[in-house]
C-alpha positions in Angstrom: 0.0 0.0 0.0 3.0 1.9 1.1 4.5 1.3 -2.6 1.1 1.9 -4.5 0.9 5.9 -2.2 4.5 6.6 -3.6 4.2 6.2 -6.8 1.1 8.4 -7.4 2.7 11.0 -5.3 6.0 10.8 -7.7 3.6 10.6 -10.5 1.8 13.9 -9.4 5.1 15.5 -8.9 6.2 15.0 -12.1 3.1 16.3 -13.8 4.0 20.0 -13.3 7.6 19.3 -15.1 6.1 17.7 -17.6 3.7 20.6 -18.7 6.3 23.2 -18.1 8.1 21.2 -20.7 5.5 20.8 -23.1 4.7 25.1 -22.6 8.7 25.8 -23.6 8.1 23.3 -26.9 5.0 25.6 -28.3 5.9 28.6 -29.4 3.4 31.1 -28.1 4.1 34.8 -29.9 4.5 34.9 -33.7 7.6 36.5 -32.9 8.9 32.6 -31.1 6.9 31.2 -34.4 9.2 33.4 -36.8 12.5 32.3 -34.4 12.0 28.4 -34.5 11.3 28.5 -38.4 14.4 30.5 -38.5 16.5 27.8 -36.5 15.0 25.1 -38.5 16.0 26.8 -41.8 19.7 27.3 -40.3 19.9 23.9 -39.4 18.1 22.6 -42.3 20.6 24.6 -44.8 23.5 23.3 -42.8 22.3 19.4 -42.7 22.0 19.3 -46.4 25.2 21.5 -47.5 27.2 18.5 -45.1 25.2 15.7 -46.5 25.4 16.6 -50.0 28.7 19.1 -50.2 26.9 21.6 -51.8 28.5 25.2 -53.0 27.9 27.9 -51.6 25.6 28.9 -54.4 23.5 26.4 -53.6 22.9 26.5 -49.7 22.2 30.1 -50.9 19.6 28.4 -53.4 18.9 26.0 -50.6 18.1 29.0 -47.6 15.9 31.1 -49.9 13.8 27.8 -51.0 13.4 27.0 -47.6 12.9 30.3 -46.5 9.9 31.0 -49.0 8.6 27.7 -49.1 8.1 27.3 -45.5 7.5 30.5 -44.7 4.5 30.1 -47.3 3.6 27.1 -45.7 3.2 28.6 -42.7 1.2 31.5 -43.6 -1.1 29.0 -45.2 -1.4 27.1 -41.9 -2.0 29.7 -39.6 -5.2 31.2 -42.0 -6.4 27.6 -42.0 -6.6 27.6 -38.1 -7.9 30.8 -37.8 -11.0 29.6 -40.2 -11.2 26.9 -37.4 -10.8 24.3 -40.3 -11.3 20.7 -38.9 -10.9 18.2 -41.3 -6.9 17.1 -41.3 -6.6 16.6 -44.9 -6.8 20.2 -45.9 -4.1 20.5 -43.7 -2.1 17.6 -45.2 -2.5 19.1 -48.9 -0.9 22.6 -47.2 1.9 20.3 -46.7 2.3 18.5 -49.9 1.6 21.8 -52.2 4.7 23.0 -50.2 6.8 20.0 -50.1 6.4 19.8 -53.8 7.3 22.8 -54.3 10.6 22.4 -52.2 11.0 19.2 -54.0 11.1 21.1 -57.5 13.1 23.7 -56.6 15.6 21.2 -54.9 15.6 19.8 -58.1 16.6 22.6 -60.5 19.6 23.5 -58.9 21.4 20.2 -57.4 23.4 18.3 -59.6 23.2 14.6 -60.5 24.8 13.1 -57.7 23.7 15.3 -54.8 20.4 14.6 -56.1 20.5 11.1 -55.7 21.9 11.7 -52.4 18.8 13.5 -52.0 16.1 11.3 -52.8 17.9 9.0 -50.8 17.7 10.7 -47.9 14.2 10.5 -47.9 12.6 12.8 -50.7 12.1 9.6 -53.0 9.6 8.6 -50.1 7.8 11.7 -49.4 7.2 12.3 -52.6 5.9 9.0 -53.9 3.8 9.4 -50.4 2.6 13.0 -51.6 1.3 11.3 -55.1 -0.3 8.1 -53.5 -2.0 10.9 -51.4 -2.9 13.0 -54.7 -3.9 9.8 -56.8 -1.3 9.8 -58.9 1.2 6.4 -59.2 4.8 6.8 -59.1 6.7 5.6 -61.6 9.5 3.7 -60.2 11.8 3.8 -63.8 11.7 8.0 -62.9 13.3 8.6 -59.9 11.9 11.7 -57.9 10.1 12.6 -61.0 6.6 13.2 -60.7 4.3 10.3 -62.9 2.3 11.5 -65.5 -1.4 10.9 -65.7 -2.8 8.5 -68.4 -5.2 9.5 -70.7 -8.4 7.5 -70.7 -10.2 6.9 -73.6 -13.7 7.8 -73.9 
């Protein structure tokens, strides 16, 4: 009985820590929005120009996609929310119009080899996941390319 009075009291202890830790996570003032996104960019840029030894041309390329792109993203979010929109898949194709974007743009200005490196690193996934999503079937001769739609006939 002793053991069972314990453990809710160290369980009701920890419950404050907890939410304090999930209040620093959220960011609260768009000001705190606009800061995270920032760091994520930063550290975005810098995963990718490591990962795929890219020029300096191209983290420039890469910062300014991901700077649009996302920012973009967000704005589209945050109108979204304030309409009180429910339904998740709204959401969800706020993300893939985005992330195709991205995708493209990524596309234009790496070079062979850092693109495979790319898709590799998971944009072969997302964006065969983004077409499943959209309908569309990937074509797997086409790497990162999007598929084309077939023409029925009538």
């Amino acid at each position: 009985m002793k053991k069972i009075i314990a453990s809710a009291v160290s369980i009701l202890m920890l419950i404050p820590s907890l939410k304090a830790q999930q209040e620093e996570k959220i960011p609260v003032t768009p000001e705190e929005k606009e800061k995270k996104l920032v760091e994520y960019i930063e550290k975005e840029v810098e995963r990718l120009s490591s990962s795929l030894s890219m020029e300096y041309w191209q983290e420039f390329y890469a910062d300014s996609t991901l700077s649009a792109n996302l920012h973009g993203m967000q704005d589209e979010l945050d109108k979204l929310q304030k309409s009180a929109v429910q339904n998740p898949d709204m959401y969800i194709a706020v993300h893939d119009k985005w992330d195709e974007k991205t995708y493209e743009a990524f596309h234009r200005f790496l070079n062979a080899e850092q693109w495979e490196k790319y898709l590799k690193q998971g944009a072969l996934r997302a964006k065969q996941a983004r077409d499943k999503r959209a309908g569309l079937e990937p074509s797997k001769k086409e790497k990162g390319k999007p598929a084309k739609k077939s023409k029925k006939k009538k």
